[in-house]
Backbone as CSV, one residue per row, in Angstrom:
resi,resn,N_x,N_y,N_z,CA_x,CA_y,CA_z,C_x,C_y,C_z
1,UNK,0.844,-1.186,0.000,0.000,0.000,0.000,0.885,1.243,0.000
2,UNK,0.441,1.979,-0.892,1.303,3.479,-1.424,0.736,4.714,-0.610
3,UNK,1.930,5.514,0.817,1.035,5.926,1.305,1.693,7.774,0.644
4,UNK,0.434,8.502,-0.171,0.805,9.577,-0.199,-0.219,10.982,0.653
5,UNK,1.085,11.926,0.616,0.554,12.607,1.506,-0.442,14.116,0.827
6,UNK,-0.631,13.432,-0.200,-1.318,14.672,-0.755,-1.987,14.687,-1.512
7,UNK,-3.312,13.649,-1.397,-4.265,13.164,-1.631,-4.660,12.596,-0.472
8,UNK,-6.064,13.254,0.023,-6.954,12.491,1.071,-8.569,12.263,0.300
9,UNK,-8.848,11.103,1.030,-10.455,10.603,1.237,-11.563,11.707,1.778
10,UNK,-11.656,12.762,1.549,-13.294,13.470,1.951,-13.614,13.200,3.145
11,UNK,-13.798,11.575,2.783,-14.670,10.667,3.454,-13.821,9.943,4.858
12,UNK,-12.390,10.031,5.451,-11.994,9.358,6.321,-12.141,10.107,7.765
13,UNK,-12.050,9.305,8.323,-12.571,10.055,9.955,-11.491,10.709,10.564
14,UNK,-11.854,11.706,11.333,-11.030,12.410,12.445,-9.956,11.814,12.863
15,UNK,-10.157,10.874,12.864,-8.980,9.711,13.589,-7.588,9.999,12.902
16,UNK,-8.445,9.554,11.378,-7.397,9.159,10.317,-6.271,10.622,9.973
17,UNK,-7.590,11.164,10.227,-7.155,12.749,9.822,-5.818,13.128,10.586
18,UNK,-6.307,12.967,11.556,-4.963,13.216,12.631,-3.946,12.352,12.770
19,UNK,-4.020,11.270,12.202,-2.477,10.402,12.001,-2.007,10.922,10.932
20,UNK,-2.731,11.410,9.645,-1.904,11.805,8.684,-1.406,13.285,9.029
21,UNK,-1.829,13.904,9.690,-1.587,14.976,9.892,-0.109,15.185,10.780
22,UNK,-0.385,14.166,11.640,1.230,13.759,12.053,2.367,13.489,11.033
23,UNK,1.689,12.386,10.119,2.882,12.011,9.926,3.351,12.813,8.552
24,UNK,2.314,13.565,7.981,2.712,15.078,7.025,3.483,15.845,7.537
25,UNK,2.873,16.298,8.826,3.849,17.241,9.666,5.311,17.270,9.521
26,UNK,5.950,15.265,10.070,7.034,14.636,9.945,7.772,14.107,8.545
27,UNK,8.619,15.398,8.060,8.980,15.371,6.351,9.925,14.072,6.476
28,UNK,10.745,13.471,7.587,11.637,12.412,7.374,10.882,11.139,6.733
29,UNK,9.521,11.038,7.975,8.698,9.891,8.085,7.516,10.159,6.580
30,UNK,7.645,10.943,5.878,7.201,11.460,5.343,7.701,11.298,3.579
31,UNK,8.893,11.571,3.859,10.083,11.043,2.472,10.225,9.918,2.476
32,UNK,10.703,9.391,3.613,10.498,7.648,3.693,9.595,6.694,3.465
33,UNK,8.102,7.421,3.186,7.164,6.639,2.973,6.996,7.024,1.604
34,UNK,7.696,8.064,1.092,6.924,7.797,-0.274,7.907,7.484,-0.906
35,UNK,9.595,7.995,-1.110,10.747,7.193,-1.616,11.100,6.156,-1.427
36,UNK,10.447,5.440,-0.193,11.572,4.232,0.281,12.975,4.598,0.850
37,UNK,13.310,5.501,0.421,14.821,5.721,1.006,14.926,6.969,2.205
38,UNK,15.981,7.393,2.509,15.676,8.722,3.709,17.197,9.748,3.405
39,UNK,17.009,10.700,3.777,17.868,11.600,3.505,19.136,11.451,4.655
40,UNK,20.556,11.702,4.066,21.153,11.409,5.443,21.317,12.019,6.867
41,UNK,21.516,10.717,7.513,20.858,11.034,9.494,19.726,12.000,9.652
42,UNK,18.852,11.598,8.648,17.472,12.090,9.014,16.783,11.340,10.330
43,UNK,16.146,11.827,10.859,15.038,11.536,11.754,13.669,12.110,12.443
44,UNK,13.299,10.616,12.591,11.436,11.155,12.656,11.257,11.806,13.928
45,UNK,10.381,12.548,13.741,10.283,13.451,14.635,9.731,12.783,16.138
46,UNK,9.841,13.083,17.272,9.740,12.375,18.552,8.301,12.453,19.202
47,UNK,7.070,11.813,18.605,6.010,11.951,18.527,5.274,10.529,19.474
48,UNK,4.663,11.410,20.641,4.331,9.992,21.846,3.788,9.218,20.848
49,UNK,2.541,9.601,19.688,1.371,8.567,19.338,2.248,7.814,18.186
50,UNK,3.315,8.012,17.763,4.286,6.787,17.343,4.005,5.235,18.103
51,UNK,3.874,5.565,19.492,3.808,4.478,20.048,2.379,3.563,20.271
52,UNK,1.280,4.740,20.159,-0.183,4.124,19.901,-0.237,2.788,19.484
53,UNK,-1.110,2.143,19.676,-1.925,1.174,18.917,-2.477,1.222,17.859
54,UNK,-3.062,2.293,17.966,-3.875,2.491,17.087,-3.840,3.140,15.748
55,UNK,-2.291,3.956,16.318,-1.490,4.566,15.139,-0.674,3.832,14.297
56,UNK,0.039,2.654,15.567,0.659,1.828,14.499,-0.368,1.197,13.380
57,UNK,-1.708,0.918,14.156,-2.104,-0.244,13.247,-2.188,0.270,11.986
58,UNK,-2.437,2.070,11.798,-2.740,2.696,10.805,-1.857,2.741,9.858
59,UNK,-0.629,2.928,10.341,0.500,3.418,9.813,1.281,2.191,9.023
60,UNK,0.978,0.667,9.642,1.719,-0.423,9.367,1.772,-1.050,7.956
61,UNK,0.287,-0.472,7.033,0.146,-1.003,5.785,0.889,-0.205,5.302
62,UNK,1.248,0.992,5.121,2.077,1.721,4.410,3.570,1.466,4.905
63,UNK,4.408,1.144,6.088,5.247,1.073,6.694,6.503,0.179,6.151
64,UNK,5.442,-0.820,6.602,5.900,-2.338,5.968,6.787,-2.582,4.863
65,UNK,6.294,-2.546,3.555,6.936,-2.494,2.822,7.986,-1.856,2.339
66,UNK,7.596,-0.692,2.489,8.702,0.633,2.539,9.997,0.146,3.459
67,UNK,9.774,-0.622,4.603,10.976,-0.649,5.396,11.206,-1.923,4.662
68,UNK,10.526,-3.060,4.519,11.130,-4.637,4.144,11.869,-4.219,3.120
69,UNK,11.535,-3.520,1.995,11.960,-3.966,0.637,13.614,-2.384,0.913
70,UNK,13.781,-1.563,1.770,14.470,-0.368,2.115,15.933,-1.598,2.612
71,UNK,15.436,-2.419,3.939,16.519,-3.838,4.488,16.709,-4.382,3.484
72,UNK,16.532,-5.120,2.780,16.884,-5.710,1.949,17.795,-5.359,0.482
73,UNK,17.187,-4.141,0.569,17.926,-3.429,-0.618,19.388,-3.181,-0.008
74,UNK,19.488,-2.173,1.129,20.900,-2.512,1.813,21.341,-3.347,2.138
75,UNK,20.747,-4.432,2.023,21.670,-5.864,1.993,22.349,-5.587,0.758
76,UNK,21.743,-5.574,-0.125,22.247,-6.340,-1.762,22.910,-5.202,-2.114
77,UNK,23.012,-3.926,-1.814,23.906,-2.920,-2.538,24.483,-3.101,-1.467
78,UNK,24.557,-3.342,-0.286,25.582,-3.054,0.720,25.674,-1.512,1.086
79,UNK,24.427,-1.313,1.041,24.288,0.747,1.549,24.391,0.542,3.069
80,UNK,25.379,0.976,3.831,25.106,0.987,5.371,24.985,1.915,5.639
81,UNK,24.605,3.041,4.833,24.463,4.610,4.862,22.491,4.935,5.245
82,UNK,22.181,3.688,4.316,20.583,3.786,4.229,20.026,2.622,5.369
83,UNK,21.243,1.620,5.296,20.769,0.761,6.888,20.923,1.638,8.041
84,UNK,22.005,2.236,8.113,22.135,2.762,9.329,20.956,3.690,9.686
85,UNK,20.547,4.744,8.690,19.657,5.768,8.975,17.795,5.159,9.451
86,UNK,17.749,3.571,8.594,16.199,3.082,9.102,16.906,2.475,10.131
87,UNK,17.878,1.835,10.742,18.120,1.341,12.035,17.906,2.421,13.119
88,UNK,18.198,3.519,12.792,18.708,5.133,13.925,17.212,5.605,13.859
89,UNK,15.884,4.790,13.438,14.537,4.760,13.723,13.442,4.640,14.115
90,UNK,12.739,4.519,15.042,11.997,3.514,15.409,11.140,2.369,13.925
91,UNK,10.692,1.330,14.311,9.964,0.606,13.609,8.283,0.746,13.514
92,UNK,8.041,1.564,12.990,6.725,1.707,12.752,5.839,0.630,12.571
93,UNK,5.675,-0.454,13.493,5.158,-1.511,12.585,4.289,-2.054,14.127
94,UNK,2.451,-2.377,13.420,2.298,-3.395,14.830,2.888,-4.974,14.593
95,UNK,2.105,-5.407,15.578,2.896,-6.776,15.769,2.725,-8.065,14.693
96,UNK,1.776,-7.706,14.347,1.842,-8.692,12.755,2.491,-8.412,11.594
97,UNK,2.481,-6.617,11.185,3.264,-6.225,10.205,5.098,-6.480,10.172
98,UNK,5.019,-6.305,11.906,6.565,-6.260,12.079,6.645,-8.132,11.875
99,UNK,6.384,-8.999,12.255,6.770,-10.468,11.897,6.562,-10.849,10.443
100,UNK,5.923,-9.930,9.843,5.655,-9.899,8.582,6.884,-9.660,7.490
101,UNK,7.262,-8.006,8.200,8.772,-7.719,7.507,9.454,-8.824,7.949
102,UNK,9.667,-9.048,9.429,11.059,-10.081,9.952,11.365,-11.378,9.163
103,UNK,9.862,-11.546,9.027,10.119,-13.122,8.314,10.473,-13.108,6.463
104,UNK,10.091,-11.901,5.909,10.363,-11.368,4.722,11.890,-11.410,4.729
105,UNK,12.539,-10.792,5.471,13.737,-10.427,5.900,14.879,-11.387,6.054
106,UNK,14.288,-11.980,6.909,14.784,-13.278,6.804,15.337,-13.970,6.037
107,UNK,13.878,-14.531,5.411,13.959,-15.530,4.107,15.086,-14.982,3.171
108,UNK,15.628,-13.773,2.895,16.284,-13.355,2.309,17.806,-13.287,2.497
109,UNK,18.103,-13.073,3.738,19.159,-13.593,4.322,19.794,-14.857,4.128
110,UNK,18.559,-15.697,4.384,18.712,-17.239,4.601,19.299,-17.800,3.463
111,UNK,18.426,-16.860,2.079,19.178,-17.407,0.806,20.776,-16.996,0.690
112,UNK,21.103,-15.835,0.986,22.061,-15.885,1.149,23.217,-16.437,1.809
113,UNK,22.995,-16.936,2.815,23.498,-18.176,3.873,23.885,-18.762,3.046
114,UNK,22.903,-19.554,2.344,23.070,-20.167,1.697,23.986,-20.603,0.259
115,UNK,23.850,-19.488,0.136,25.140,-18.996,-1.287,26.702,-19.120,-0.882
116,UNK,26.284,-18.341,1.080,27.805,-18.319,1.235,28.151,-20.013,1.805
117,UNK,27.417,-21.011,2.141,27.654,-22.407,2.530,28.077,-22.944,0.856
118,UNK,27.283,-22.730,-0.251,27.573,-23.240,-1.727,29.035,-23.274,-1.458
119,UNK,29.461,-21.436,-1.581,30.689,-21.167,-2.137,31.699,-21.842,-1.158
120,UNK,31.595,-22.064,0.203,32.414,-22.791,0.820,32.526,-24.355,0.584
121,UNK,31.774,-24.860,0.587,31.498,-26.926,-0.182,32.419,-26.336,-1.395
122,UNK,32.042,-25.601,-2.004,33.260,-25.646,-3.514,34.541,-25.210,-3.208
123,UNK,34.482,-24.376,-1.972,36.193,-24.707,-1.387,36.837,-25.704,-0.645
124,UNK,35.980,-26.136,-0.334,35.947,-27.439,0.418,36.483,-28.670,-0.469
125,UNK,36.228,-28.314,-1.292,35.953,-29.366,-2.853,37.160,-29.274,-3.627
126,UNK,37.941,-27.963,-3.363,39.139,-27.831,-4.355,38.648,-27.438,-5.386
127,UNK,37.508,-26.306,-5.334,36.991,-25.788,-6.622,37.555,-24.688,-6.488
128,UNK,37.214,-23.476,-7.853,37.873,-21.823,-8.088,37.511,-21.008,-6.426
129,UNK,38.386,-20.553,-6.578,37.822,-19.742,-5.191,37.497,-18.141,-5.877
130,UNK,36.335,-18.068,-5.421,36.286,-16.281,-6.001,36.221,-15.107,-5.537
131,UNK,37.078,-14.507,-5.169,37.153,-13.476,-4.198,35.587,-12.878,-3.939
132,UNK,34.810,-12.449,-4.993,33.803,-11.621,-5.445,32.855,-11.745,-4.656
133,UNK,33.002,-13.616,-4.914,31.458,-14.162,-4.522,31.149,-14.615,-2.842
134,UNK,32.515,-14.210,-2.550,32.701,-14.310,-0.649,32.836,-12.852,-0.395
135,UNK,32.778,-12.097,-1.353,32.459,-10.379,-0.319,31.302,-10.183,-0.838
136,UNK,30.536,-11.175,-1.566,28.779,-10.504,-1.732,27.985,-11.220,-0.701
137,UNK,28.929,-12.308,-0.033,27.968,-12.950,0.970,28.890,-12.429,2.532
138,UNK,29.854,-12.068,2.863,30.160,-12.322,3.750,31.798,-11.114,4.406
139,UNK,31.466,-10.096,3.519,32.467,-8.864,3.428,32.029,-8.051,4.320
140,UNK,33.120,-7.684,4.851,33.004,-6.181,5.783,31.626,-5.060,5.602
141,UNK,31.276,-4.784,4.556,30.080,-3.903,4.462,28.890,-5.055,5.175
142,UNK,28.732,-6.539,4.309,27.554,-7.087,4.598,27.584,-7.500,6.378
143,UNK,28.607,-7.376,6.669,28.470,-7.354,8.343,28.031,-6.322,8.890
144,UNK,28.302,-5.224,8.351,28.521,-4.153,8.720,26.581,-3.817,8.789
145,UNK,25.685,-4.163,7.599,24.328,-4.261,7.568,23.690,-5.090,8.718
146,UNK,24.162,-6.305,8.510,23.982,-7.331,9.458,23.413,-6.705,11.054
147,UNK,24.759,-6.285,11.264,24.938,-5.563,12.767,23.963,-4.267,12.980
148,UNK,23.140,-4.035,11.848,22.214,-2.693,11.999,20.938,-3.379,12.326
149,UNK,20.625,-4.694,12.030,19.554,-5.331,12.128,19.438,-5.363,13.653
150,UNK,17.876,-5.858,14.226,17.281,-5.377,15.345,17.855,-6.634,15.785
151,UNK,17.769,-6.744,17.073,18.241,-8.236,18.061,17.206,-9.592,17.554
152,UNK,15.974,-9.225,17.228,15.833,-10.059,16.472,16.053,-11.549,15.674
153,UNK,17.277,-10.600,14.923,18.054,-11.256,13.770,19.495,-11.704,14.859
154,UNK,19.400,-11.956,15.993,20.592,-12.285,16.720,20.950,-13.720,15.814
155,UNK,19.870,-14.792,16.023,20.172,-16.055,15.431,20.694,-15.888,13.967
156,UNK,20.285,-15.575,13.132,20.633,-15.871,11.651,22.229,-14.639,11.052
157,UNK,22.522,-13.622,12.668,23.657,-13.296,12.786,25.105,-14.385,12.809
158,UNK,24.056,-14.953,14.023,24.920,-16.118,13.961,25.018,-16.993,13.541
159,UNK,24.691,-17.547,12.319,24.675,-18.652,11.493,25.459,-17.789,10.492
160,UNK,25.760,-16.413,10.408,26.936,-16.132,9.176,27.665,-16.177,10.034
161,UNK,28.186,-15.662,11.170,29.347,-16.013,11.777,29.672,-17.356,11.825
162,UNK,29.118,-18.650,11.946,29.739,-19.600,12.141,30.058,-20.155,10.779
163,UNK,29.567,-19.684,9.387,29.671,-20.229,8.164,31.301,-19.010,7.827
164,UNK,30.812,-17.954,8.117,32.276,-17.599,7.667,33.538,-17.925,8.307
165,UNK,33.157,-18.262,9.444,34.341,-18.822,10.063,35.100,-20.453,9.649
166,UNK,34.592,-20.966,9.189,34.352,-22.366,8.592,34.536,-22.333,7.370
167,UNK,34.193,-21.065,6.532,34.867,-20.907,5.110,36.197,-20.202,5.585
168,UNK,36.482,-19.557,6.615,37.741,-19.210,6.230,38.864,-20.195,6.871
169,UNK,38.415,-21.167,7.364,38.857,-22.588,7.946,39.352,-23.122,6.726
170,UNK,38.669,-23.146,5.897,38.786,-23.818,4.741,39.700,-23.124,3.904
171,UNK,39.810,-21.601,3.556,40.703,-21.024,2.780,42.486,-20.914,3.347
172,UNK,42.324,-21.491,4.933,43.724,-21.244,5.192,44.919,-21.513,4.359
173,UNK,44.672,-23.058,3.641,45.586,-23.814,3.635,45.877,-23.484,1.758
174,UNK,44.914,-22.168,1.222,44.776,-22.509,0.146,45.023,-20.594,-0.796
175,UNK,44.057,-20.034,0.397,44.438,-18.682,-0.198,44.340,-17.645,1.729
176,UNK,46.255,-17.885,2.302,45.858,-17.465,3.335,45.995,-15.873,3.519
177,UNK,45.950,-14.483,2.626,45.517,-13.390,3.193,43.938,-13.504,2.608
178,UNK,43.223,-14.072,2.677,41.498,-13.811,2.123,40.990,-14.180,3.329
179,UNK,41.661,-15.361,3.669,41.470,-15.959,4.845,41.689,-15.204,6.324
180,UNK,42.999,-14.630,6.294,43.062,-13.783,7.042,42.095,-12.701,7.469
181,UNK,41.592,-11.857,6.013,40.774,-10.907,5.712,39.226,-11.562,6.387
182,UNK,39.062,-12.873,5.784,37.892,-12.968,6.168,37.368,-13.137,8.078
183,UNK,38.628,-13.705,8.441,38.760,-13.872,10.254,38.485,-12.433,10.838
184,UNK,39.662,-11.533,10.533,39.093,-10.222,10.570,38.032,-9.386,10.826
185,UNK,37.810,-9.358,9.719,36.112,-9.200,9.129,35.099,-9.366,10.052
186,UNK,35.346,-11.136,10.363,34.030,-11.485,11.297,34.100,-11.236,12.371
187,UNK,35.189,-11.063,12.772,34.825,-10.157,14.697,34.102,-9.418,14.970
188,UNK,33.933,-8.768,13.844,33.318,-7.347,14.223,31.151,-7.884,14.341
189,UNK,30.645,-8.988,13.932,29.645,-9.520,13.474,29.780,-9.729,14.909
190,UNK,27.975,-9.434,15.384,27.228,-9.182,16.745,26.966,-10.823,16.755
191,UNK,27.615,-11.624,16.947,26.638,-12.938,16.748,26.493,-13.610,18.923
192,UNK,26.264,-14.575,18.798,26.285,-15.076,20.045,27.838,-15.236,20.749
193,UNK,27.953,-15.977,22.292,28.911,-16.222,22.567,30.166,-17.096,22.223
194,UNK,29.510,-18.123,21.885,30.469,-18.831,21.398,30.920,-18.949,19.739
195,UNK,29.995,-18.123,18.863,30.462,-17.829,17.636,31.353,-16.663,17.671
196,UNK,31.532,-16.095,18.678,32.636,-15.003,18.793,33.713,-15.401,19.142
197,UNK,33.382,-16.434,20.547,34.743,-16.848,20.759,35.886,-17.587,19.551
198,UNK,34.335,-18.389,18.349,35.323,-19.182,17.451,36.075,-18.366,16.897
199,UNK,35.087,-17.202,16.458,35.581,-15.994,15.563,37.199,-15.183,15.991
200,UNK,37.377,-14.992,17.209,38.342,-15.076,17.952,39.080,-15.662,17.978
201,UNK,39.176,-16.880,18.355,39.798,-18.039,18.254,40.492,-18.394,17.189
202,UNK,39.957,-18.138,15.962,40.416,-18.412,14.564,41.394,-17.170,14.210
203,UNK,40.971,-15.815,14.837,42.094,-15.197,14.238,42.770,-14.835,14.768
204,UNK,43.157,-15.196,16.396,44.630,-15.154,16.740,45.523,-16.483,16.227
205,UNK,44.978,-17.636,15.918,45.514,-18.420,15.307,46.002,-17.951,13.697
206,UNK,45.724,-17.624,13.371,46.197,-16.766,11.917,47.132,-15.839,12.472
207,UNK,46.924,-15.017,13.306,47.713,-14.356,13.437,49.240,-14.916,14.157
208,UNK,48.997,-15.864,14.769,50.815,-16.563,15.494,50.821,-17.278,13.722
209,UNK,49.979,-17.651,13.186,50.785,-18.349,12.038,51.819,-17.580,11.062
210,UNK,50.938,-16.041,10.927,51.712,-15.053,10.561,53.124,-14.384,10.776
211,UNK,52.903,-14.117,12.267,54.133,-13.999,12.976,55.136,-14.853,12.964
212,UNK,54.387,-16.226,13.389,55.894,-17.560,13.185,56.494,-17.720,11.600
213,UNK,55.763,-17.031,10.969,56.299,-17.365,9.638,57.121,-15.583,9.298
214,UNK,56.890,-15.189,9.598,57.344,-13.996,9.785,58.786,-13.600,10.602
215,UNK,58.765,-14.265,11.567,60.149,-14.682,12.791,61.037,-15.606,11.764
216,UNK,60.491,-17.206,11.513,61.173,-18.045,10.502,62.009,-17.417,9.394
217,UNK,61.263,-16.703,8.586,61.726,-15.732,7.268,62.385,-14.709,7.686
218,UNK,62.337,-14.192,8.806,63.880,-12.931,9.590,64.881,-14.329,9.741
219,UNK,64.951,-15.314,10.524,66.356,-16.275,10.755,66.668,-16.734,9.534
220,UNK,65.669,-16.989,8.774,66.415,-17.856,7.132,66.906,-16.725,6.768
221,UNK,66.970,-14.966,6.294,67.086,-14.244,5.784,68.841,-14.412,6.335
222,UNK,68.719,-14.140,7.539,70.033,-13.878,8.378,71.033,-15.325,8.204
223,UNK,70.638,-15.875,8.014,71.838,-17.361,7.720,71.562,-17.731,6.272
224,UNK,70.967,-16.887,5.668,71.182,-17.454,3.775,70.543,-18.617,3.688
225,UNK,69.172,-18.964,4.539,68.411,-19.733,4.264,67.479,-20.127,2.644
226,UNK,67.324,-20.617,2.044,66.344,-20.463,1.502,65.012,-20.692,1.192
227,UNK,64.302,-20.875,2.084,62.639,-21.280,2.808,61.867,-19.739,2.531
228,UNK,61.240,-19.474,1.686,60.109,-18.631,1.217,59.094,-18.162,2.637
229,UNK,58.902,-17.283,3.127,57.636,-16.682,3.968,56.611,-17.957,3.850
230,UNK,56.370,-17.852,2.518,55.129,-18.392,2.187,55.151,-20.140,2.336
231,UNK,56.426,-20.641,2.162,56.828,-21.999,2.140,56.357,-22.338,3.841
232,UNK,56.932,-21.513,4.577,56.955,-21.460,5.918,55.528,-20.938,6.674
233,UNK,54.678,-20.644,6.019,53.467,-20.177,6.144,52.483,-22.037,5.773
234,UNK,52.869,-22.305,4.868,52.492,-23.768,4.320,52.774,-24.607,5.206
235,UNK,53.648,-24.713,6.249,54.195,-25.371,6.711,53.276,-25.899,7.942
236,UNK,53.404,-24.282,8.778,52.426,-23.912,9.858,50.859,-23.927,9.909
237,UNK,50.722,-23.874,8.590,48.933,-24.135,8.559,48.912,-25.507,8.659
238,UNK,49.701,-26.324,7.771,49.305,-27.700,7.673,48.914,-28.255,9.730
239,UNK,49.783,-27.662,10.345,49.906,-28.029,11.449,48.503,-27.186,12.309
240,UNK,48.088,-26.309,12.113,47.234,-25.178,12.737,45.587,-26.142,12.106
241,UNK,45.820,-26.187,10.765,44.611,-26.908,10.299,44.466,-28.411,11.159
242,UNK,45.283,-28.883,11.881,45.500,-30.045,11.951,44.555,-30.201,13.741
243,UNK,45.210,-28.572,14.343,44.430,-28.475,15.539,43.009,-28.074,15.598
244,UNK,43.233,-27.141,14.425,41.267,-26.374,14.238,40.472,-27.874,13.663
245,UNK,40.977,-28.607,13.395,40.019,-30.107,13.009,39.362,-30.427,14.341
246,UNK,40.184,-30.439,15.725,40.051,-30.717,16.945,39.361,-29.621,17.708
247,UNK,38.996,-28.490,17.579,38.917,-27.298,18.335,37.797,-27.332,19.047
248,UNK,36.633,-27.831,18.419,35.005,-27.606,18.492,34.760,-28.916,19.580
């Protein structure tokens, strides 16, 4: 439902009158309902009957969509400019509209999960690895969205944290600064306790692998060794992969 503010019914009651009249008043809540998008660090104006019942219920057919299809879009462009500003919002939504978006929301996520579990089985597999197709599922910006989402979405936070951590399990032994990049990355992802700790866990282990290969390649340098960083990096994963098999 398309809600505009400049066209009314004759015919709608006092009631109605005065929710639109609010939310005309409010040009943020106002642009947002008819662009979908919001101007930057805009915000709606601090209005008690936001919190109504009766306002939400009004407000929720127009709301809804505008916000589902607004999340989702900053998923897929990776705008955390336009997540951040509907996160820095309240949710206009009653309680059916809002499980309505969530589960919309969701489902959309989920496919993506899913893309990023594909692309890991094909690393898993000794297939192409593609930089591209692990920062459209699982890159610094898409965390960065992730983490704007309401508590909510705590669970399906954490089901990318434990898949990226597990793809980058998998990239150690094969492409290790992506891998690195990707350990990184996921710290910063709000997920539960113990997907943080893995998340953790995994990248101070990258990181002594770094360093020991880093220390190794200063002593070979100094005695005319000839063992490569990277030879010595090969070396240490084989052994690091050998403990993260055991970790869980």
């Amino acid at each position: 439902m398309k809600y505009t503010s400049q066209t009314w019914d004759p015919n709608i009651s006092e009631t109605e009158k005065s929710f639109r009249t609010f939310i005309n008043n409010d040009q943020a809540l106002t642009y947002f309902l008819e662009t979908g998008t919001m101007r930057k660090n805009a915000k709606f104006a601090k209005e008690t009957i936001y919190s109504d019942p009766a306002f939400l219920a009004f407000i929720s057919p127009y709301y809804e969509p505008v916000y589902t299809a607004a999340v989702i879009r900053s998923f897929d462009t990776k705008d955390t400019n336009l997540m951040g500003d509907v996160a820095g919002n309240p949710i206009l939504l009653d309680v059916s509209h809002k499980q309505k978006a969530f589960a919309a929301i969701e489902q959309h996520l989920e496919q993506k999960l899913r893309q990023l579990q594909n692309t890991s089985l094909q690393i898993q597999q000794g297939g192409f690895i593609v930089p591209a197709e692990l920062e459209e599922t699982s890159g610094i910006m898409v965390i960065c969205v992730l983490n704007y989402l309401p508590v909510e979405f705590q669970s399906i936070r954490t089901k990318f944290a434990v898949q990226i951590v597990n793809t980058a399990k998998a990239l150690m032994n094969r492409d290790f600064e992506l891998a690195s990049s990707m350990a990184t990355n996921v710290r910063q992802l709000k997920a539960d306790a113990q997907a943080t700790y893995d998340a953790d866990a995994l990248y101070q282990s990258i990181e002594r692998v770094r360093e020991s290969a880093q220390a190794s390649a200063g002593n070979s340098d100094g005695g005319g060794g000839g063992i490569s960083i990277w030879g010595i990096i090969g070396i240490i994963l084989i052994i690091i992969k050998l403990i993260l098999l055991f970790a869980r």
